[in-house]
C-alpha positions as CSV (number, residue, x, y, z in Angstrom):
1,X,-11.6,21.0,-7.5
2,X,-10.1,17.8,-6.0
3,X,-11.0,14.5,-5.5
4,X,-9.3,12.1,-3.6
5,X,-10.0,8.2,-3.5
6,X,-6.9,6.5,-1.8
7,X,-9.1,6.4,1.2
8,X,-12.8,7.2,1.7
9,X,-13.9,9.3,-1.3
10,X,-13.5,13.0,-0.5
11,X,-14.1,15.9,-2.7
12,X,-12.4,19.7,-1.9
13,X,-15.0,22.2,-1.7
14,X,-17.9,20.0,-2.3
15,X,-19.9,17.3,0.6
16,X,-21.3,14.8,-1.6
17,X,-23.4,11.5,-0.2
18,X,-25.5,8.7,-1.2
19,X,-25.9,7.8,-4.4
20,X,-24.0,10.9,-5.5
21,X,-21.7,10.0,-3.7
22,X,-21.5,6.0,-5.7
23,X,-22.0,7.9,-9.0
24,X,-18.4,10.1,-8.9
25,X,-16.9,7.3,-7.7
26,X,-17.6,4.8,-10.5
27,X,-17.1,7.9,-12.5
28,X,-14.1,8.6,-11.1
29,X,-12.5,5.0,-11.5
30,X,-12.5,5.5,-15.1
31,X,-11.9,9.2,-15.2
32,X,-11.2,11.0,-18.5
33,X,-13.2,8.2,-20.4
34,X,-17.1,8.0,-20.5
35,X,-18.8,5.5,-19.2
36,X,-22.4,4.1,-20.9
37,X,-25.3,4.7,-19.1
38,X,-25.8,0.7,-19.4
39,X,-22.5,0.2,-17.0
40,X,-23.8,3.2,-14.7
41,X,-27.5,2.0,-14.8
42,X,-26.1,-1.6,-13.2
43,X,-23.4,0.0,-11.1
44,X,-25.8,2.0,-9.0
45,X,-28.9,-0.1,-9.1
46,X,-28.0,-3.6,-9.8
47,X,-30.5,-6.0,-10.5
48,X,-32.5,-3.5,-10.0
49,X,-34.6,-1.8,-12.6
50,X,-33.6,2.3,-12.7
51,X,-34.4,4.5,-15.9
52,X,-32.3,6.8,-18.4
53,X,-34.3,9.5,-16.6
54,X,-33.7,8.3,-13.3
55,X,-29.7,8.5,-13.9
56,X,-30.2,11.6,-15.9
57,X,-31.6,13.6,-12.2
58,X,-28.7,12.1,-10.4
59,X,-26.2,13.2,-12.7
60,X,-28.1,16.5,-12.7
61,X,-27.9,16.5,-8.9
62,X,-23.8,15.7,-9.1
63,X,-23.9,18.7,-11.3
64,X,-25.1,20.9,-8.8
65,X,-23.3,19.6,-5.6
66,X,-20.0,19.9,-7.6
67,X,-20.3,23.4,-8.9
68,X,-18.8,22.5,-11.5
69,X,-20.4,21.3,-14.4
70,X,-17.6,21.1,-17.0
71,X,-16.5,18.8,-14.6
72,X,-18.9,16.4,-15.7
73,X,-20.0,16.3,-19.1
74,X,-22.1,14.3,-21.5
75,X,-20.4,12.8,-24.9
76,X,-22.1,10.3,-26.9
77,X,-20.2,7.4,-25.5
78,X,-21.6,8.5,-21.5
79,X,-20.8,10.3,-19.1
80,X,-17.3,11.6,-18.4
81,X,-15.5,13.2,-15.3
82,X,-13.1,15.3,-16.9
83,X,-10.4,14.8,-13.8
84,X,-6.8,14.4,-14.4
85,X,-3.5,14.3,-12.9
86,X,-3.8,17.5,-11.0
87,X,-7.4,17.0,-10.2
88,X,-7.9,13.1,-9.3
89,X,-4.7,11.8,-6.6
90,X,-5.5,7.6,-7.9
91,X,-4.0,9.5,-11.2
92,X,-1.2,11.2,-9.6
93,X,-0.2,8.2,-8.0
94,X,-0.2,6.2,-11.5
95,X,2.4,8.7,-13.1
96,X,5.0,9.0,-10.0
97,X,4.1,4.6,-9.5
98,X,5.6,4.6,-12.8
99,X,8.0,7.0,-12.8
100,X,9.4,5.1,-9.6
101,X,9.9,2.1,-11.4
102,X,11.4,3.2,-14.3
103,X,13.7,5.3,-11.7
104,X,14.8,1.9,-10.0
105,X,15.1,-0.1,-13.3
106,X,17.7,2.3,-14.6
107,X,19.2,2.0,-11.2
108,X,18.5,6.1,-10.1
109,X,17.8,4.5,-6.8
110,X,17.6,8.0,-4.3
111,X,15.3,9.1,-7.3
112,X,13.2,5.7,-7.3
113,X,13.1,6.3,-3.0
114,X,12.1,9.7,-3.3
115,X,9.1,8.7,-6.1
116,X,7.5,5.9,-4.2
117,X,8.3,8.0,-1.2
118,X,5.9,10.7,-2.6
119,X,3.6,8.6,-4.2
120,X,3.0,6.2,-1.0
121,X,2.3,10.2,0.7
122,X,-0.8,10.5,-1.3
123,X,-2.8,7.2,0.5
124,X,-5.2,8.1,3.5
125,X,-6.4,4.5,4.0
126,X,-8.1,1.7,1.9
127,X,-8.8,2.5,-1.7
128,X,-12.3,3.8,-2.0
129,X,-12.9,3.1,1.5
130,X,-16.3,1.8,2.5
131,X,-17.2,1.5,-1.3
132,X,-14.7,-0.7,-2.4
133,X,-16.7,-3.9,-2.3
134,X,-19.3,-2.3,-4.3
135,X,-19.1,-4.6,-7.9
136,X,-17.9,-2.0,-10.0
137,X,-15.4,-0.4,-7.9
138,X,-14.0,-4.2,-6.2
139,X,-11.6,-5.0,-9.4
140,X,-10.3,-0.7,-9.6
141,X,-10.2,-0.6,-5.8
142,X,-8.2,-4.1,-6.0
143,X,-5.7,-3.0,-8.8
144,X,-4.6,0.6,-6.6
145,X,-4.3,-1.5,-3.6
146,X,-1.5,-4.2,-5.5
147,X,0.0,-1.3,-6.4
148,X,0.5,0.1,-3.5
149,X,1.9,-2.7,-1.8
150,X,4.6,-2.9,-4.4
151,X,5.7,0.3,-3.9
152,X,6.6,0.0,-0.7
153,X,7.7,-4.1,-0.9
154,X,10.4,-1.6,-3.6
155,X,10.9,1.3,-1.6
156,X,12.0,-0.8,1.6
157,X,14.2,-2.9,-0.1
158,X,15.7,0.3,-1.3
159,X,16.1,1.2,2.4
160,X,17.3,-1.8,3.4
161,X,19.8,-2.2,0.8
162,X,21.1,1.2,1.8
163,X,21.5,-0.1,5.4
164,X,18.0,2.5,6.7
165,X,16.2,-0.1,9.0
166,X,14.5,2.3,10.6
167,X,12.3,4.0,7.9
168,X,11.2,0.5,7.1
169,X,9.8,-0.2,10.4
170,X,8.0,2.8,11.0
171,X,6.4,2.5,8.0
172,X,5.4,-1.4,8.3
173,X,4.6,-1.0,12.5
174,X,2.0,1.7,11.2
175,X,0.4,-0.5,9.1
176,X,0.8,-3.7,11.1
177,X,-2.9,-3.9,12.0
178,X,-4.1,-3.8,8.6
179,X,-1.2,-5.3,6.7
180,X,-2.0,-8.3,4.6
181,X,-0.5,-11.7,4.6
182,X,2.3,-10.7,2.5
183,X,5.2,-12.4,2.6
184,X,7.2,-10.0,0.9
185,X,5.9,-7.3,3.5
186,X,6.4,-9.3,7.2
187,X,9.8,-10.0,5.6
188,X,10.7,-7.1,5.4
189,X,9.6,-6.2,8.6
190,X,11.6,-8.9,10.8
191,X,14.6,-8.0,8.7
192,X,14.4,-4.7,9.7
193,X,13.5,-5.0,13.0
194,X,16.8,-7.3,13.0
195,X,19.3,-5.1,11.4
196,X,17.9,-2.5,13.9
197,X,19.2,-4.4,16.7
198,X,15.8,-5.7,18.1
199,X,15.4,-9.0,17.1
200,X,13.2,-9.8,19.9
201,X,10.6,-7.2,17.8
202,X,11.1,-9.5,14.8
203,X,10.2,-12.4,16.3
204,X,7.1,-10.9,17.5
205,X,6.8,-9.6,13.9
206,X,6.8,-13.5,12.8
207,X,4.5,-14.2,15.4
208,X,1.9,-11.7,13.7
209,X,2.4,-12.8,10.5
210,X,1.2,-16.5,11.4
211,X,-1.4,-15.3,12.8
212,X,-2.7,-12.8,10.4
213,X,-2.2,-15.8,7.6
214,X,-4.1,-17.9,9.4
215,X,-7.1,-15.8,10.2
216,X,-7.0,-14.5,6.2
217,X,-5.8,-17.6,4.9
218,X,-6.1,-20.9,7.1
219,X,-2.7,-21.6,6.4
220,X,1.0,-21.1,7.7
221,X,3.6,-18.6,6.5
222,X,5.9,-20.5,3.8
223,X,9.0,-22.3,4.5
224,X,11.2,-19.5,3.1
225,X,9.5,-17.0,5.7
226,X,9.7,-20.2,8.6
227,X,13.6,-20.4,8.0
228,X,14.2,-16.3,8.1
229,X,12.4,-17.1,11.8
230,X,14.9,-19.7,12.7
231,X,17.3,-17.6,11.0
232,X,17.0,-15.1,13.8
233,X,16.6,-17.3,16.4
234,X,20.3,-18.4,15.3
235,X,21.4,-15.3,15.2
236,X,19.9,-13.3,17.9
237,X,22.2,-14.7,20.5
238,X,25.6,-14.3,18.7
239,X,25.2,-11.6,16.1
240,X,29.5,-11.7,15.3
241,X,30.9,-12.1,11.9
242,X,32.5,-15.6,13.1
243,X,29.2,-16.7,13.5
244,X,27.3,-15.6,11.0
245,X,23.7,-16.2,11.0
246,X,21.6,-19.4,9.5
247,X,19.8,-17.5,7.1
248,X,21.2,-15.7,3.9
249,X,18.7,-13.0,3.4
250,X,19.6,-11.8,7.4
251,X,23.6,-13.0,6.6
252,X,23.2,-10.4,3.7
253,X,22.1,-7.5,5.6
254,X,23.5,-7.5,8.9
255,X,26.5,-7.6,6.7
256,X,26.0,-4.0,5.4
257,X,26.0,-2.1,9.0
258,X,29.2,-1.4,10.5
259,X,30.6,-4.1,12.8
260,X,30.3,-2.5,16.3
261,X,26.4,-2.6,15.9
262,X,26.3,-6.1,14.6
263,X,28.2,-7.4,18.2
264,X,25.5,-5.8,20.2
265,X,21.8,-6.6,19.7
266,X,19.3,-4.2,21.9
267,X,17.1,-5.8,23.4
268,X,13.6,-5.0,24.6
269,X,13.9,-5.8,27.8
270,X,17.5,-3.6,27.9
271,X,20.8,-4.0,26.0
272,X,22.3,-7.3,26.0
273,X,26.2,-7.6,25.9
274,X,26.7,-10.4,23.1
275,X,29.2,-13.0,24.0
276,X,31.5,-15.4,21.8
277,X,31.3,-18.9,22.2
């Protein structure tokens, strides 16, 4: 059996709901240790008063729903869901997470792509979907979501540093909608969108970003992200190496892709021929 909880919470072979349903999950967020019946007691009921025996008939029900009861065992510490690498994909993602960045720190960096490649594969949407704002799951739900936004801030500067726009737009345009305020993240994004040849899609990249951080945040993108902007705006109209753009981090990468592309920017609106002077 296998559950999956980077997205709603979704078990193989099994349809589990309601409190169930809340039950594996705060089960599942600390899989492979048990958890006292005092945390699961204010987990599922909050202030509310449940019983021993009241927990005991859910746990019975999980039991039954699952099919599996060595699955879910008692010990004397709690209850434990007995769900491992192969079994539970939040812990399959921890072990390639880390295998990626020990990968890029010893500089195996088409290993490091291919690891937070496969480990950004396993997400289907928010971590623990609609029940991630429930208390116990908020700080769990929190932590795989952090992490997953630093796998791929690492995986498209490893694109981008290997002169691969394209991956890195396709992966940020998907996400667009939902992506946080992020600097890291929109950065990216216009950067790519530049070296691509469409910095007409980066600046409507920036213009997304100020407004996503100003609905989430009531504030403005920072200076550094404010002068990649202007950057581009430099640089869109004269992308040659005798004038080379007004910011470094867009200086930097145009610089790696061959010199033909970087004298002709595409457009949305059509190719536009670029012109010295």
């Amino acid at each position: 059996m296998r559950f999956s909880v980077l997205g709603p919470l979704t078990v193989t072979g099994a349809s589990v709901a309601g409190m169930q349903r809340l039950l594996l999950a705060v089960l599942l967020s600390r899989a492979g240790t048990p958890v006292p019946d005092a945390f699961l007691l204010r987990a599922l009921w909050g202030e509310e008063e449940a019983s021993a025996g009241t927990l005991r008939w859910h746990v019975h029900r999980l039991r039954r729903l699952l099919g599996e009861p060595a699955l879910l065992r008692r010990t004397d510490a709690g209850y434990l869901v007995d769900a491992g690498v192969d079994e539970l994909d939040a812990a399959k993602f921890a072990v390639l997470y880390r295998a990626a960045l020990d990968a890029r720190a010893a500089t195996a960096t088409a290993r490091a792509a291919g690891l937070f490649t496969a480990a950004l594969g396993l997400w289907r949407g928010d971590a623990y979907g609609d029940l991630a704002t429930v208390p116990a799951l908020r700080a769990v739900a929190a932590r795989l979501e952090e992490q997953r936004m630093r796998a791929l801030e690492c995986l498209n500067q490893i694109d981008l540093a290997r002169g691969r726009p394209e991956p890195v737009v396709a992966r940020l345009r998907e996400l667009a909608p939902s992506l946080p305020p992020r600097e890291q993240l929109w950065r990216q994004l216009m950067l790519a969108e530049c070296a691509a040849g469409r910095p007409v899609d980066a600046l409507a990249a920036f213009a997304m970003a100020c407004e996503r951080f100003r609905e989430e945040l009531g504030a403005d993108p920072s200076p550094s992200l404010r002068d990649l902007h202007r950057g581009i705006l430099c640089a869109a109209p004269m992308a040659t190496t005798a004038v080379p753009p007004a910011h470094p981090d867009l200086s930097a990468l145009l610089g790696t892709y061959p010199r033909e592309r970087s004298r002709r920017l595409r457009w949305t609106g059509g190719e536009r021929p670029v012109t010295n002077g």
